[in-house]
N, C-alpha and C positions, 0 to 999 in steps of 0.2 A: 811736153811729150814724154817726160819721164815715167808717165804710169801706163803708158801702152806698152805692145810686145814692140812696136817699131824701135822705140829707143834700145835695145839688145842688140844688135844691131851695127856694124862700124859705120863713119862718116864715109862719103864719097873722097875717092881717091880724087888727086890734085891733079892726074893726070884723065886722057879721056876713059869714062868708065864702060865696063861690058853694056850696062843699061842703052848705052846712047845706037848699038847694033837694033834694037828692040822697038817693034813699031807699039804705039800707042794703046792697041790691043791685047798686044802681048806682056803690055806691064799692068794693064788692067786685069790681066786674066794672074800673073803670076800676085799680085797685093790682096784679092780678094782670095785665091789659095792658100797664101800665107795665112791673112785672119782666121777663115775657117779652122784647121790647122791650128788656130792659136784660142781656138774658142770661143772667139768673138761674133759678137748675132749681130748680122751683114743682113741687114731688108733688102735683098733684092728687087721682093715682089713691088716695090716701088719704082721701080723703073721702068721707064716702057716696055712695051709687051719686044718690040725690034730690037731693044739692046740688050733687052733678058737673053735671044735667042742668039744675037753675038758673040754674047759671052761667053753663052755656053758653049756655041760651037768652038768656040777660040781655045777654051780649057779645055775642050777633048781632042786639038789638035797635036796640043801640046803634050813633052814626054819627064822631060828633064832639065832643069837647071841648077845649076851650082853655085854652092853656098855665096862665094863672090859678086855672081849677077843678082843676086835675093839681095844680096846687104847692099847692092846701086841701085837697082830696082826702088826697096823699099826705103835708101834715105833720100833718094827724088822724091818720091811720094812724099816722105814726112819734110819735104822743106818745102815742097809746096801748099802743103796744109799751112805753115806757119808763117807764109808769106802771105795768104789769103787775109785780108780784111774785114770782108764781107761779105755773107750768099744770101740770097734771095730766095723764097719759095719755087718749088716748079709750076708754071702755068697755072689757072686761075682758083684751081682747086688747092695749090698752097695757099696763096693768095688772100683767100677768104678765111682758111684756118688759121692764118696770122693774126687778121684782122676782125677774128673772131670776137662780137659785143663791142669792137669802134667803128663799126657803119651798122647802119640803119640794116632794119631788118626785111624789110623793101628793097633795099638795094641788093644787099647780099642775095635775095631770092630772085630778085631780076637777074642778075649775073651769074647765076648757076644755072636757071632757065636758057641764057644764054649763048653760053658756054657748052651746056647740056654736062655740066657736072655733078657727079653723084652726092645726095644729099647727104644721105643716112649711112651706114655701117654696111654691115650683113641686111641687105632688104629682108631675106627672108627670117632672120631672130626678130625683126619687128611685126611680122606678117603672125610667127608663130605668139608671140606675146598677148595679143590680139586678144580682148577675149571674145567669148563665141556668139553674142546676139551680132558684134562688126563683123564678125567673118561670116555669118549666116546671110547678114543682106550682101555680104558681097560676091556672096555665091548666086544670091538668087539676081542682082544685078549683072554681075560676068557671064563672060562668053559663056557658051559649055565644054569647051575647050582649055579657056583658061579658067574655067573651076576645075576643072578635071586637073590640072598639074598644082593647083592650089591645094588641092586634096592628099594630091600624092607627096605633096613636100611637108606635110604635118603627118605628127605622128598618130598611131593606127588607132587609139582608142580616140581621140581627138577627130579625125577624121569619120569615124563610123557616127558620132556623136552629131557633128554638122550633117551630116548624110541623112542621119534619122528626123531630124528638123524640117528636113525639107519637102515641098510634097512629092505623091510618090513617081509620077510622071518626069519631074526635074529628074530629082534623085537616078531614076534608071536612065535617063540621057547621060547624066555625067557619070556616073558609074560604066556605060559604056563609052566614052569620050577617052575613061580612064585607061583601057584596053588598047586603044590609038597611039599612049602618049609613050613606045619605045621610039620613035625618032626621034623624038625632040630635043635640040641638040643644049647644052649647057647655056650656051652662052642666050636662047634663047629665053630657057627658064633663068636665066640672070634679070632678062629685062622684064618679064613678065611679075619676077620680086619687086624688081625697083619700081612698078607701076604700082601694085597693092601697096607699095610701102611708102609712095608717094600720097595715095589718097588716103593713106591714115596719119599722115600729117598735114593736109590740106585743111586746115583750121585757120580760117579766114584770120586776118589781124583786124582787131576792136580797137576803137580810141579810148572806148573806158573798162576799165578794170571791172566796173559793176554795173548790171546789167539796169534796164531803164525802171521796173520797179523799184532796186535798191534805189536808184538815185533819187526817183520822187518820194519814195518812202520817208527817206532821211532827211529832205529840204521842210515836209512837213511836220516831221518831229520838230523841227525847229520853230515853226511859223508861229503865228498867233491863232488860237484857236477858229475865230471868225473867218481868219485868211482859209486856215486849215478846211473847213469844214464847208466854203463857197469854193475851194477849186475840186474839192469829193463830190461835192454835186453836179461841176461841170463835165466830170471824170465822168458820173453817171449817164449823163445824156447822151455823151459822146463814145463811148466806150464802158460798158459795164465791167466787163470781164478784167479790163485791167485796172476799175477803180478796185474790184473786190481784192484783186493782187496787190495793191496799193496799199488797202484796211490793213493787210495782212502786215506786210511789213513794216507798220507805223507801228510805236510805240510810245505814249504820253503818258501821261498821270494816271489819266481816267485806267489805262490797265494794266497797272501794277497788281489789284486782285487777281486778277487770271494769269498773268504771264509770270510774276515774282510768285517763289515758291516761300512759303512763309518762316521757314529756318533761315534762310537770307536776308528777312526785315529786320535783324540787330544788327547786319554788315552795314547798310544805310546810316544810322544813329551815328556810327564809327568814322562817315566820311562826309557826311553832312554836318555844318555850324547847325548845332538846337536851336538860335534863332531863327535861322532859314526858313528849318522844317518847322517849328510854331506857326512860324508866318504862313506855310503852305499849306498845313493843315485847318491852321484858321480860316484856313481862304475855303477849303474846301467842305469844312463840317460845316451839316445845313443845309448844302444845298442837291439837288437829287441825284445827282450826275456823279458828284465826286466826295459827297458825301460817305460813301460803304468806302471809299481809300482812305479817306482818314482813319474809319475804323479798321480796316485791315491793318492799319501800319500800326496802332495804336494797342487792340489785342495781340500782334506778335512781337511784341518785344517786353523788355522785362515791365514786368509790374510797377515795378518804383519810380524806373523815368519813363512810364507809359502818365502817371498821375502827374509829376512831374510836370511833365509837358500837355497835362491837361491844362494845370492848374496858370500857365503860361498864358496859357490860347485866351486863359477866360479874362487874364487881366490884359492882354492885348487889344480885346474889344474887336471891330469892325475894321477889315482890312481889306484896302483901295486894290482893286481889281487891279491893274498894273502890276502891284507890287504883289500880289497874290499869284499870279501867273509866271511872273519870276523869279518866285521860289518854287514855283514846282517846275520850273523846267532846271534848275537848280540840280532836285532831286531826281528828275528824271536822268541828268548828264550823269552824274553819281553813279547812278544803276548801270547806264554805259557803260562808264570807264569800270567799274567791276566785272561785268561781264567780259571786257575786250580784256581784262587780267587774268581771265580765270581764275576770278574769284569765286562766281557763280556763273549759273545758267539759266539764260531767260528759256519756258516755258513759250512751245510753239504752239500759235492757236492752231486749233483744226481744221481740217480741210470743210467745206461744203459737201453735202453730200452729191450736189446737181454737178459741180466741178470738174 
């Protein structure tokens, strides 16, 4: 206690002190005069709204007290701080800021549902953050009423902007709604914040991090070609639209041409074993599919161990399909982990135009 103002201070006399004349309020009201007074930033506004207004009246009751009842006052106070062992949050909205990221994110939202505890900060700095296509549909979804005070709580050039967005029959409903809104008492535009600012974090919770394309996409980078290319046909029958989103995000052998930019095929050479890529390219010169990969990988890289690794392939002869497949998916993991390095960047196919 020696770095606060309290310790300045004399100890309580042995005998009974002025403090002990002093009702409970009256030492609440003189300890928190004192800090102020001493400089010290006192959160009131955390208290409830009925002790906020005690207090205050209790301090304006009050006129005068003398240095003696300040120094019992505040060394009761400071010896009951230091007798305290332990505090707890206040009701459930400490609660949860305690235990903020050790319960589940389900619970925590069930029990502020609850409770009916505030999620977020300033509803409205979230509301204003917002950018304008979410606050346009949430204008044309809202009341015309509660657009009308959404309007009026963003600023003017921001506001004319949503305004002109909208069509022109909306637009003059809530531009006169806005004419309406001198009643409307604070506390009401409190909740009508915490509503908008509720459904701009109403983002449902996912069990997977990535969405159902990436996931198939990635299981078939892995597969065997045969596996690969029988569940894209099943895809087709059963869903087109999401095998094509499927095509998209697969990446193999076969399109290293199109997707690897070709300043990047000597990053390969550098993280792949020569033998691998021999083996994968053997496997692939020749034949019609994966044939042009060999040569891409082949013309962009140096000269010397482009011949090099010609002249490998040719004394390797005929290589067992198995073993051909698993050097290129080898090379394909390679190209991955380069990419997930930012080392390079894969090249994104194009959309369809029907898409």
């Amino acid at each position: 206690m020696t770095s606060t103002p309290l310790a300045r201070l004399s100890p309580p006399r042995q005998t009974q002190t002025a403090a002990a004349r002093l009702t409970r309020r009256q030492k609440a009201a003189i300890i928190v005069r004192f800090l102020l007074n001493e400089g010290a930033d006192v959160p009131l506004s955390d208290l409830p709204e009925d002790l906020q207004g005690i207090l205050t009246t209790q301090m304006g009751s009050m006129r005068y007290v003398d240095r003696q009842t300040l120094a019992d006052v505040v060394a009761e106070f400071a010896a009951e701080l230091e007798a305290m062992g332990l505090t707890f949050p206040r009701g459930v909205a400490g609660a949860l800021s305690a235990l903020d990221g050790r319960i589940s994110p389900q619970t925590a939202s069930r029990l502020r549902k609850e409770a009916g505890v505030r999620q977020f900060g300033e509803p409205w700095e979230q509301v204003r953050a917002a950018d304008s296509d979410t606050l346009r549909k949430m204008l044309e979804t809202e009341s015309t009423e509660v657009a009308a005070v959404m309007l009026s709580k963003l600023d003017v050039a921001r506001a004319a902007e949503l305004l002109g967005q909208l069509p022109g029959q909306a637009a003059r409903r809530i531009a006169f709604a806005m004419s309406q809104t001198a009643a409307v008492t604070p506390d009401a535009v409190d909740r009508i914040g915490l509503s908008l600012a509720a459904q701009l974090h109403d983002v449902p919770e996912t069990a997977f991090a990535d969405g159902p394309v990436e996931r198939v996409g990635a299981i078939l980078n892995y597969s065997p070609a045969t596996t690969r290319d029988d569940v894209l046909t099943g895809l087709d029958e059963s869903d087109s639209e999401f095998a094509s989103r499927v095509r998209k995000a697969i990446f193999t052998f076969v399109h290293i041409p199109e997707r690897l930019n070709p300043v990047d095929a000597p990053k390969i050479t550098r993280v792949v074993d020569q033998a691998v890529l021999v083996t994968a390219l053997a496997a692939a010169q020749g034949t019609e599919d994966l044939g042009p990969v060999a040569d891409f990988l082949l013309e962009n890289i140096s000269k010397r161990m482009a011949e090099a690794i010609r002249e490998e392939m040719g004394e390797l002869g005929k290589v067992r399909q198995k073993d051909g497949e698993a050097a290129m998916s080898e090379v394909v993991n390679a190209i991955r982990t380069l990419e997930a390095g930012g080392e390079l960047t894969l090249i994104q196919p194009e959309e369809d135009e029907d898409a």
